[in-house]
C-alpha positions in Angstrom: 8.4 46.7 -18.2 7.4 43.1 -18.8 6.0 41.4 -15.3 6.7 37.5 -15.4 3.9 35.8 -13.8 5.1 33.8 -10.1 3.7 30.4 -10.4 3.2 29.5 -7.1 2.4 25.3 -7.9 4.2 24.3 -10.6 2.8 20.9 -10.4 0.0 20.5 -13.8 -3.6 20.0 -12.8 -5.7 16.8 -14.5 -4.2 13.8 -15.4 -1.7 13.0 -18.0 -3.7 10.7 -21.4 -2.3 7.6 -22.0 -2.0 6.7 -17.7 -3.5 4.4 -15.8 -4.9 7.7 -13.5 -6.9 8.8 -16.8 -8.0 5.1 -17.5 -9.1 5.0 -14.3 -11.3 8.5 -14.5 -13.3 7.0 -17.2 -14.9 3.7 -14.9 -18.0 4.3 -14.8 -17.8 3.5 -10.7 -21.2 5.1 -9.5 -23.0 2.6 -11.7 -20.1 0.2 -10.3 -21.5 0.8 -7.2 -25.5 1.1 -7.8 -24.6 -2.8 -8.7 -22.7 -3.6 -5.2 -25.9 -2.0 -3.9 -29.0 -3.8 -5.5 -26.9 -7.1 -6.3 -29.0 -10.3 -5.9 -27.9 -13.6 -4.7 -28.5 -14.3 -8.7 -25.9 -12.2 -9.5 -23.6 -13.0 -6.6 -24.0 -17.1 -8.2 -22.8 -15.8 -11.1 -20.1 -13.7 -9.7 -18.9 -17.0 -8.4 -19.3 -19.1 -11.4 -17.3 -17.2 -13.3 -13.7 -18.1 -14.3 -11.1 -16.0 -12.6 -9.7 -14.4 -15.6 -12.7 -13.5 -17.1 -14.0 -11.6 -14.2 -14.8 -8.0 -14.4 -15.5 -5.0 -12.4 -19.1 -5.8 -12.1 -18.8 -9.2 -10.4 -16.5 -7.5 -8.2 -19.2 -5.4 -7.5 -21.4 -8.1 -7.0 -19.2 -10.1 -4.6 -18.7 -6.9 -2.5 -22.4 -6.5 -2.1 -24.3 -7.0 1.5 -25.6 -9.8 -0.9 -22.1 -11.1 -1.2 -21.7 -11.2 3.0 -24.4 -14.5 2.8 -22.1 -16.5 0.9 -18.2 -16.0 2.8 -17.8 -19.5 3.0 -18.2 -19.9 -0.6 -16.1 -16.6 -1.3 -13.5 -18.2 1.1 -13.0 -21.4 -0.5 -12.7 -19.9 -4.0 -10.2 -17.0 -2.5 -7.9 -20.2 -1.4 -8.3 -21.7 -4.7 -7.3 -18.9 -6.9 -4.5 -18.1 -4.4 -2.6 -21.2 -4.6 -3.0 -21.6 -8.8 -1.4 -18.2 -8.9 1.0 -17.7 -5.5 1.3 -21.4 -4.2 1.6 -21.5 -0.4 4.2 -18.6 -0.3 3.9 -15.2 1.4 6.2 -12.6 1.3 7.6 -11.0 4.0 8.9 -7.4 4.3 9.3 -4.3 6.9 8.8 -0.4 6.7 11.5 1.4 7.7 10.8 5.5 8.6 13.6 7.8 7.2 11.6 10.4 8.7 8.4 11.9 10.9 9.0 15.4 9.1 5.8 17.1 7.6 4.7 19.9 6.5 1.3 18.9 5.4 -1.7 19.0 7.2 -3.5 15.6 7.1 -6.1 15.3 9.4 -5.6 11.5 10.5 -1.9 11.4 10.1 0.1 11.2 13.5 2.8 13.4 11.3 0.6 16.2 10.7 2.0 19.2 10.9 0.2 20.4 13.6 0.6 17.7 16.4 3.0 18.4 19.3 5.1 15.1 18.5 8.6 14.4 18.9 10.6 14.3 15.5 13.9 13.1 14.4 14.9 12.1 10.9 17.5 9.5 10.7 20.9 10.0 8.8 22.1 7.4 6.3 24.7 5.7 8.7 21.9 5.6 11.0 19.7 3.7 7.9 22.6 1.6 7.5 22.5 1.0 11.1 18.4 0.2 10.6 18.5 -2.0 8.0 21.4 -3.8 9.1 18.9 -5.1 11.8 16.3 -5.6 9.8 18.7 -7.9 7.7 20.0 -9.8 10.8 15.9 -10.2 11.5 15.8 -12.4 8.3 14.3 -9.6 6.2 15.7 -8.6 2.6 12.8 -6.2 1.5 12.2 -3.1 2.7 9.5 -0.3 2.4 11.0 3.0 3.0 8.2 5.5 4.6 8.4 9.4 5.2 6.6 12.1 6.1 6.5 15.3 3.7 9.3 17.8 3.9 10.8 18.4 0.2 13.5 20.7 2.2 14.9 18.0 4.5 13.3 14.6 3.5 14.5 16.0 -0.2 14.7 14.4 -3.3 18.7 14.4 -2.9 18.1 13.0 0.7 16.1 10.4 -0.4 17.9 8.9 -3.2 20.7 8.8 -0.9 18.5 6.6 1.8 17.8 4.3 -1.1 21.2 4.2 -1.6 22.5 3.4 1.8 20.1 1.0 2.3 20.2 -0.8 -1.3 24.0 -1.7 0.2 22.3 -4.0 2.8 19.3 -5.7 1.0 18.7 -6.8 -2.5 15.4 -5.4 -2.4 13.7 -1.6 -1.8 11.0 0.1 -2.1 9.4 3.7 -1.1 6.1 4.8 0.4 7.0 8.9 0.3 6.1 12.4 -1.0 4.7 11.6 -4.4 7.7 13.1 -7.3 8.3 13.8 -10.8 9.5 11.2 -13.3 12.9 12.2 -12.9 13.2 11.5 -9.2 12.0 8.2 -10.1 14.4 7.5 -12.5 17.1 8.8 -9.9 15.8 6.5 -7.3 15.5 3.4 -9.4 19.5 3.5 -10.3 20.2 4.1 -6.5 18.4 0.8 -5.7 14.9 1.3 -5.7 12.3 -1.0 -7.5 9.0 -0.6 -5.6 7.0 2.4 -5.5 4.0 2.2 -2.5 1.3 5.2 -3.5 -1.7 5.2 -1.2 -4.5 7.7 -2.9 -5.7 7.7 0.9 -9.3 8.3 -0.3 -11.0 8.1 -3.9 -13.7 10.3 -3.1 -12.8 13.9 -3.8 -14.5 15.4 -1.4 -13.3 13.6 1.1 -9.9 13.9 0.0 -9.9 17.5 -0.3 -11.6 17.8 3.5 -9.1 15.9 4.8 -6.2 17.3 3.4 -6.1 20.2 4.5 -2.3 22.0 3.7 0.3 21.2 1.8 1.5 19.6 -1.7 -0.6 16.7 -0.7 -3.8 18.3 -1.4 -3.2 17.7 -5.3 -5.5 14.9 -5.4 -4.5 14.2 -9.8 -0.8 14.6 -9.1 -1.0 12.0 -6.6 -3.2 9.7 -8.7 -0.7 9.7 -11.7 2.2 8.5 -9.2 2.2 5.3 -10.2 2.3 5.5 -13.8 5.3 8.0 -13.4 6.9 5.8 -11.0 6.2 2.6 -13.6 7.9 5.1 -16.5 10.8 6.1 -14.4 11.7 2.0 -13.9 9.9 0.7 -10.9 9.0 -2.6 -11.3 6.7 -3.1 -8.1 3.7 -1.2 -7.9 1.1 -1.0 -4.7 -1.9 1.2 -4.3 -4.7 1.3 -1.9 -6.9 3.6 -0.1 -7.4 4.3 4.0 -10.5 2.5 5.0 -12.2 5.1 7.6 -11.5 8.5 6.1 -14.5 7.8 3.2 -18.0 6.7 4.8 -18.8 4.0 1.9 -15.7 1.0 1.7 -17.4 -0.3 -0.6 -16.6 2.9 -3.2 -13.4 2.8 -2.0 -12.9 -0.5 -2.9 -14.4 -0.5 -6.8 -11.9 2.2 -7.2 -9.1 0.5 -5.7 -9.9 -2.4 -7.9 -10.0 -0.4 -11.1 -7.3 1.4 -10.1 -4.9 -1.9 -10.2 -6.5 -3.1 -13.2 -5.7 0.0 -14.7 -2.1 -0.5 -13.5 -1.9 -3.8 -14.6 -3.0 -3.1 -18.2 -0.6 -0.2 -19.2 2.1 -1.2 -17.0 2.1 -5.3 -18.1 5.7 -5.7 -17.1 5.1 -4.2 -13.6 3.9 -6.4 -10.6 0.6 -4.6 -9.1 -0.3 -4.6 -5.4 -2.7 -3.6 -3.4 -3.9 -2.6 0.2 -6.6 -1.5 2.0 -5.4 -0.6 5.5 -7.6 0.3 8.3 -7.6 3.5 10.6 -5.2 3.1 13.8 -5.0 5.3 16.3 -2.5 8.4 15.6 -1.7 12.0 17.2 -4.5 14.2 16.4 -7.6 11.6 17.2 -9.3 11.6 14.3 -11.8 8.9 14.2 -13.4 6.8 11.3 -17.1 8.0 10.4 -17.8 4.6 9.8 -15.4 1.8 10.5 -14.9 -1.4 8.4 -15.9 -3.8 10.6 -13.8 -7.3 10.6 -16.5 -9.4 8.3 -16.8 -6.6 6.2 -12.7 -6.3 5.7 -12.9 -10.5 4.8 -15.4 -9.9 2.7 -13.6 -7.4 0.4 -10.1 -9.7 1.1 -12.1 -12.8 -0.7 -13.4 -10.2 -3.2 -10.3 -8.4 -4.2 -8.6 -12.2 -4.7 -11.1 -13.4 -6.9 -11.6 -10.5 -9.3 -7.9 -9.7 -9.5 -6.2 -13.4 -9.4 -2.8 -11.9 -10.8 -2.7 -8.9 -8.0 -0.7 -8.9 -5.0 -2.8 -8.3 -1.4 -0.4 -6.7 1.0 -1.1 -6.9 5.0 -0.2 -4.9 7.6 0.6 -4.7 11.2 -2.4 -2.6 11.3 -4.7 -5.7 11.6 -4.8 -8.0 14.7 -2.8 -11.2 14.9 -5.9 -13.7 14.7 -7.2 -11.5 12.0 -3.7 -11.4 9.8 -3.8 -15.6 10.4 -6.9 -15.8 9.4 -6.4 -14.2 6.3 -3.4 -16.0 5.3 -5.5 -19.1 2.8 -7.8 -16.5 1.6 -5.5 -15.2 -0.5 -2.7 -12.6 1.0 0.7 -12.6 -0.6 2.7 -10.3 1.2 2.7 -8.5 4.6 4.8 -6.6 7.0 6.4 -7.7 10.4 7.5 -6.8 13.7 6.7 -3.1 12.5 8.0 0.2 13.9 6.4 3.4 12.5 8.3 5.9 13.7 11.7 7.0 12.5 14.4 4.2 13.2 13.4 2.0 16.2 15.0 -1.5 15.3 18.5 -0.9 16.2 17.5 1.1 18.9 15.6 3.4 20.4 15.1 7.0 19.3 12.6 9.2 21.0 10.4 10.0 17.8 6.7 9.3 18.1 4.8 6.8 15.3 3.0 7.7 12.9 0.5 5.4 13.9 -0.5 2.2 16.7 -0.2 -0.8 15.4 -1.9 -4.1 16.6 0.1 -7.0 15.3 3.3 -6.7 17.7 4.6 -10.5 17.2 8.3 -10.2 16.5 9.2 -11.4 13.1 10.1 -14.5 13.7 6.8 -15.3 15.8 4.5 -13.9 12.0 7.1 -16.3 10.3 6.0 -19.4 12.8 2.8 -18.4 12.4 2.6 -19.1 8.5 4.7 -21.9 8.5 2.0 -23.6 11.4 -0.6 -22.4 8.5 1.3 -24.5 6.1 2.5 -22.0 3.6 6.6 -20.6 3.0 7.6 -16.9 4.8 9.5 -15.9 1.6 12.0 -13.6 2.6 13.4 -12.3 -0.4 12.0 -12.5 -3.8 15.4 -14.1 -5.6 13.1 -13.6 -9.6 12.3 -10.0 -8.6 14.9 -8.6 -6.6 18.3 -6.7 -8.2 20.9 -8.3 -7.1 21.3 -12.3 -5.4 21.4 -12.4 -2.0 21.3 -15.5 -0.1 18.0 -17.0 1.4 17.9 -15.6 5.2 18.5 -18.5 7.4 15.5 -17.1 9.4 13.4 -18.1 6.6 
């Protein structure tokens, strides 16, 4: 009798040649980062002097050096520059709407972890019609769909009907979910969906793997190559960032986030490359930074990641306080998030279901929209080049 072996993950180990994820394991970033460490105000200068698209990873190492922290002013005025040659005085505007606080992984500083005693609910897809009808009377037109993981009822037939539904009230959607196969993608993308949102958390695999501690999550490569199946299945908007707080060095974090979206940028030309680096909130479960990214620190890297990636979009969220978000609006930010719930639903109305985490910016959306017009720049609220179909400009906006 022949015994067929049981393979209990079916998903491949490594990364995939020919990706991003493998460019990407080839940066030499501890040398990356022995530069960000011993950097001199020489090198910062030159960091500086050099023209935008020539920059490489080293001057971003350079400008994210405690070297680097003397000169913000200077960093700040050439941020603003580079900004308004490349974006102008516009800044996107979009929402995250949760299908779902379902998980069954184990995440240690995730409020959906599968072991805190929340309340859950995930939302049917008249109730995400119901959502993003709001959200669409609120002025919006892009939304970020977010989920916990649960492949049995936040599945891949569940989601591409959310895209679906909610691709029938704005032009523009993308997903922040459980990372899937090509051919999920390529379902999603002809339900609607043209953004794909894949946070690696943490770069450092050490920390990744102590902090993920159950669950399909814990596949650290399969996660990492996302993006590039996302970009092969269709999506034409990709972000990636990493959680600042679960790592204990930022600035590591940061030289691979960097790479990461130059990476991106460089097999995937025709896609348009974002990037984030949120902060820790406070969630379910209390987990607590090691070693929190202090405000100057979090400017510092803003002004960096602008002028070593002039082309890349810097996403903000609600996470961040409202003098810190209008601070950062000249310095080079191009899109962020408004009047955010994170928990499942909660724009129509109420539901009971606890978020996934606090946030700190809770101006309404038309108060962030104020807010940069009083800084002089547009709140775009729907990108009429990239989106999939015309809709009309929100009179909101």
């Amino acid at each position: 009798m022949t015994v067929a072996r049981i393979e209990l993950e079916s998903r491949p180990t490594g990364v995939p040649d020919g990706t991003a994820a493998a460019d990407l394991l080839q940066v030499d970033v501890t040398t990356l980062r022995r530069i960000a460490a011993n950097a001199t105000a020489a090198d910062v200068d030159r960091a500086l002097r050099a023209p935008a698209h020539r920059r490489r990873l080293a001057d971003f190492a350079a400008l994210i050096s405690p070297a680097a922290a003397d000169r913000l002013e200077d960093m700040a005025r050439g941020a603003h520059d580079v900004a308004l040659r490349r974006f102008g005085r516009t800044v996107r505007l979009f929402a995250p709407l949760y299908l779902s606080n379902e998980c069954v992984s184990v995440c240690t500083y995730c409020g959906f972890s599968a072991g805190n005693d929340i309340a859950r609910r995930t939302l049917s897809t008249d109730e995400l019609v119901t959502e993003a009808t709001a959200l669409r009377d609120r002025g919006f037109r892009h939304l970020l769909l977010v989920s916990g993981e649960h492949a049995r009822i936040v599945s891949k037939d569940y989601l591409v009907d959310a895209v679906a539904a909610v691709a029938s009230v704005v032009p523009s959607v993308s997903v922040e979910v459980q990372v899937w196969d090509t051919e999920t993608y390529r379902r999603m993308v002809k339900a609607g969906c043209e953004g794909l949102v894949v946070y690696q958390e943490t770069y450092d695999r050490a920390t990744y793997g102590d902090v993920h501690r159950k669950g399909k999550k814990r596949n650290y490569d399969w996660r990492l190559a996302a993006p590039d199946r996302g970009a092969a299945a269709g999506m034409r908007r990709l972000g990636v960032g990493a959680l600042l707080g679960l790592h204990d060095d930022w600035r590591s974090e940061a030289l691979f986030v960097a790479a990461h979206a130059r990476a991106l940028m460089k097999r995937w030309w025709r896609c348009e490359v974002s990037v984030a680096l949120p902060r820790l909130r406070p969630a379910a479960g209390g987990f607590e930074p090691v070693d929190p990214v202090g405000d100057r620190d979090f400017v510092q890297l803003a002004c960096a990641l602008r002028l070593a990636l002039p082309d890349v979009g810097l996403s903000l969220s609600t996470r961040e306080s409202p003098a810190l978000r209008d601070g950062l609006l000249p310095l080079g930010v191009t899109q962020m998030s408004a009047g955010s719930h994170t928990e499942p639903g909660g724009y129509a109305s109420e539901t009971g279901a606890e978020p996934q985490f606090a946030i700190s910016d809770e101006r309404s959306p038309a108060e962030v929209a104020s807010a940069i017009r009083a800084a002089g720049y547009d709140a775009v609220w729907v990108d009429t080049i990239g989106a999939r179909r015309n809709a009309e400009q929100s009179p909101a906006g």
